[in-house]
C-alpha positions as CSV (number, residue, x, y, z in Angstrom):
1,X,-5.6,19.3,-11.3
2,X,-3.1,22.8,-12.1
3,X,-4.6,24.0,-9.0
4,X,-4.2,21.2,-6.8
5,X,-0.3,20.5,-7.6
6,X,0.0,24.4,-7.7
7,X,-0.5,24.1,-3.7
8,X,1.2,20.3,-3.6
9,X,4.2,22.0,-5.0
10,X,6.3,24.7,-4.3
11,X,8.5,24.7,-7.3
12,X,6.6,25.5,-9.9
13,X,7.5,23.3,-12.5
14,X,5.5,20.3,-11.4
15,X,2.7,22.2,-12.2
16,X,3.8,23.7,-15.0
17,X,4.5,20.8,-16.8
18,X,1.5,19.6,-18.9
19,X,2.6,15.7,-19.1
20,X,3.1,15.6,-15.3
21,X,-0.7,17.6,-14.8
22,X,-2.2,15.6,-17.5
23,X,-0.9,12.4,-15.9
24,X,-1.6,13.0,-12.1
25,X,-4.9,13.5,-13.4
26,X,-5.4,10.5,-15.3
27,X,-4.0,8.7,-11.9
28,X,-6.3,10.4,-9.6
29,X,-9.3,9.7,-11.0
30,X,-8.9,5.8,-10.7
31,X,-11.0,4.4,-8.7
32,X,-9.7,4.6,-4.8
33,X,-6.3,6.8,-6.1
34,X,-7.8,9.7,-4.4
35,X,-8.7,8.4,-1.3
36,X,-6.2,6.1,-0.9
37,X,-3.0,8.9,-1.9
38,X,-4.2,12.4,-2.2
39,X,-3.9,15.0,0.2
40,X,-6.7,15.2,2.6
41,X,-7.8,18.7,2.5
42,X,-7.9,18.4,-1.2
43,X,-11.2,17.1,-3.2
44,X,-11.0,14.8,-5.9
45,X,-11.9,15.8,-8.6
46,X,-14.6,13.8,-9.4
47,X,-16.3,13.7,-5.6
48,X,-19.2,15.0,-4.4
49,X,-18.8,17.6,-1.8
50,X,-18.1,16.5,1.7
51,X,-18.4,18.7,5.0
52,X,-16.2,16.9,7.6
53,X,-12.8,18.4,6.8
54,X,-11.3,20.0,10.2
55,X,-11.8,17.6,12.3
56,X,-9.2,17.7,15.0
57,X,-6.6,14.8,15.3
58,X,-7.1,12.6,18.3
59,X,-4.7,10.1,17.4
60,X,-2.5,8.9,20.7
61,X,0.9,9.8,19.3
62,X,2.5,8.9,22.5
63,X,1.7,5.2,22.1
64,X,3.8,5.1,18.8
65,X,6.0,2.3,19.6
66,X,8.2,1.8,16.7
67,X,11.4,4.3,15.2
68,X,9.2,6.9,13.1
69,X,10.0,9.6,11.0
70,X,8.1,12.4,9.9
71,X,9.0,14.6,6.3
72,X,7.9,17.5,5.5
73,X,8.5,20.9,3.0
74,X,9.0,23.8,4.7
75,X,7.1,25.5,2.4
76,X,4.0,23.4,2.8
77,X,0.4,25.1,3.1
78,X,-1.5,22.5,3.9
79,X,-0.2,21.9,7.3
80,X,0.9,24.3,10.0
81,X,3.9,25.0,9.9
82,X,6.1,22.7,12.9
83,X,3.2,20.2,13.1
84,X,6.0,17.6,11.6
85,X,8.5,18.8,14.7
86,X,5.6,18.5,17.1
87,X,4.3,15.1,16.3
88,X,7.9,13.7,16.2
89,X,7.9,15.3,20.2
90,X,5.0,13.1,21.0
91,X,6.5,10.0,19.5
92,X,8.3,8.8,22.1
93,X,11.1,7.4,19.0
94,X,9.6,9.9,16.9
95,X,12.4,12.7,14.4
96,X,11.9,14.7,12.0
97,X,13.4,16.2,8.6
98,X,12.4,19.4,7.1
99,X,13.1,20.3,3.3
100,X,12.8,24.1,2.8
101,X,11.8,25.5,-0.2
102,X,9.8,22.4,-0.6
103,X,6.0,22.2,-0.6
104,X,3.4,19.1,0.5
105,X,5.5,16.9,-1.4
106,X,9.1,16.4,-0.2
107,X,9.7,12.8,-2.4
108,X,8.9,14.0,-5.1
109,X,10.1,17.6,-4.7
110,X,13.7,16.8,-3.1
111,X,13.5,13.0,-4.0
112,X,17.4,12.3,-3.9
113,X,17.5,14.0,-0.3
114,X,14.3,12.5,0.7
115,X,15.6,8.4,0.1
116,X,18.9,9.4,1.6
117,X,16.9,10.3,5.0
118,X,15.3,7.7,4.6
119,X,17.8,5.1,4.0
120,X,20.0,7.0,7.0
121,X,16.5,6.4,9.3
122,X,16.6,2.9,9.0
123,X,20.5,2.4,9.3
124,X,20.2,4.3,12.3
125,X,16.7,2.3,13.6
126,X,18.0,-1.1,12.0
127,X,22.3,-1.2,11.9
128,X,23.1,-3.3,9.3
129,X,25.7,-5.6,11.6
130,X,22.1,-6.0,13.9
131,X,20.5,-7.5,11.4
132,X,19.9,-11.5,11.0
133,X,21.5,-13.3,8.2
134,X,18.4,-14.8,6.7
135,X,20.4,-18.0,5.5
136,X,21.4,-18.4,9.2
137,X,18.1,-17.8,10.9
138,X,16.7,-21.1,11.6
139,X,12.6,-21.5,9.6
């Protein structure tokens, strides 16, 4: 698990600290935590090994038609570096934020920064004075 959050992370103290490792590690070997929050070019711990990593990513990012943000480190080693710039091109609402000095994990990493984008996303997608009173919205 060291290993893994070594290349999650680029500060070093996540994976430096022994409560954090020993923890992620208790989490990750739940059943479905892996597949379900883990970084897909990494391999659970406890899985078998699989041979259809690299597939290339056909998803129709143009047909996105919601407000979407992508977050990323600048620092991150898992992805090529711009992909989060790229895909928020294709997006026809798509933006992007990019921490530097920050690895695969941004809210974690930069978590302060990386609620404030997000809260400014949605007051920028969803102004507050657009939004329906719920007690005057009619069931």
């Amino acid at each position: 698990m060291r290993k893994v959050l070594d290349v999650l992370f680029y500060d070093k103290r996540w994976p430096e600290d022994d409560e954090y490792v020993a923890r992620r590690h208790a989490m990750s070997v739940l059943p479905g935590a892996w597949e379900c929050s883990a970084a897909a070019r990494l391999r659970s711990p406890v899985a078998p090994e699989r041979s259809d990593y690299g597939v290339p990513d056909t998803t129709p990012w143009e047909q996105v038609a919601c407000p979407t943000l992508f977050m990323c480190g600048g620092m991150d080693v898992l992805k090529e570096p711009g992909f989060a710039a790229e895909l928020a091109a294709r997006v026809p609402s798509g933006s992007h934020v990019e921490y530097p000095d920050c690895g695969h994990a941004p809210n974690i990493e930069r978590a302060r920064q990386f609620n404030d984008d997000v809260l400014e996303f949605f007051s920028r997608c969803y102004p507050p004075e657009q939004i329906p009173d719920p007690a005057t919205v009619a069931s």
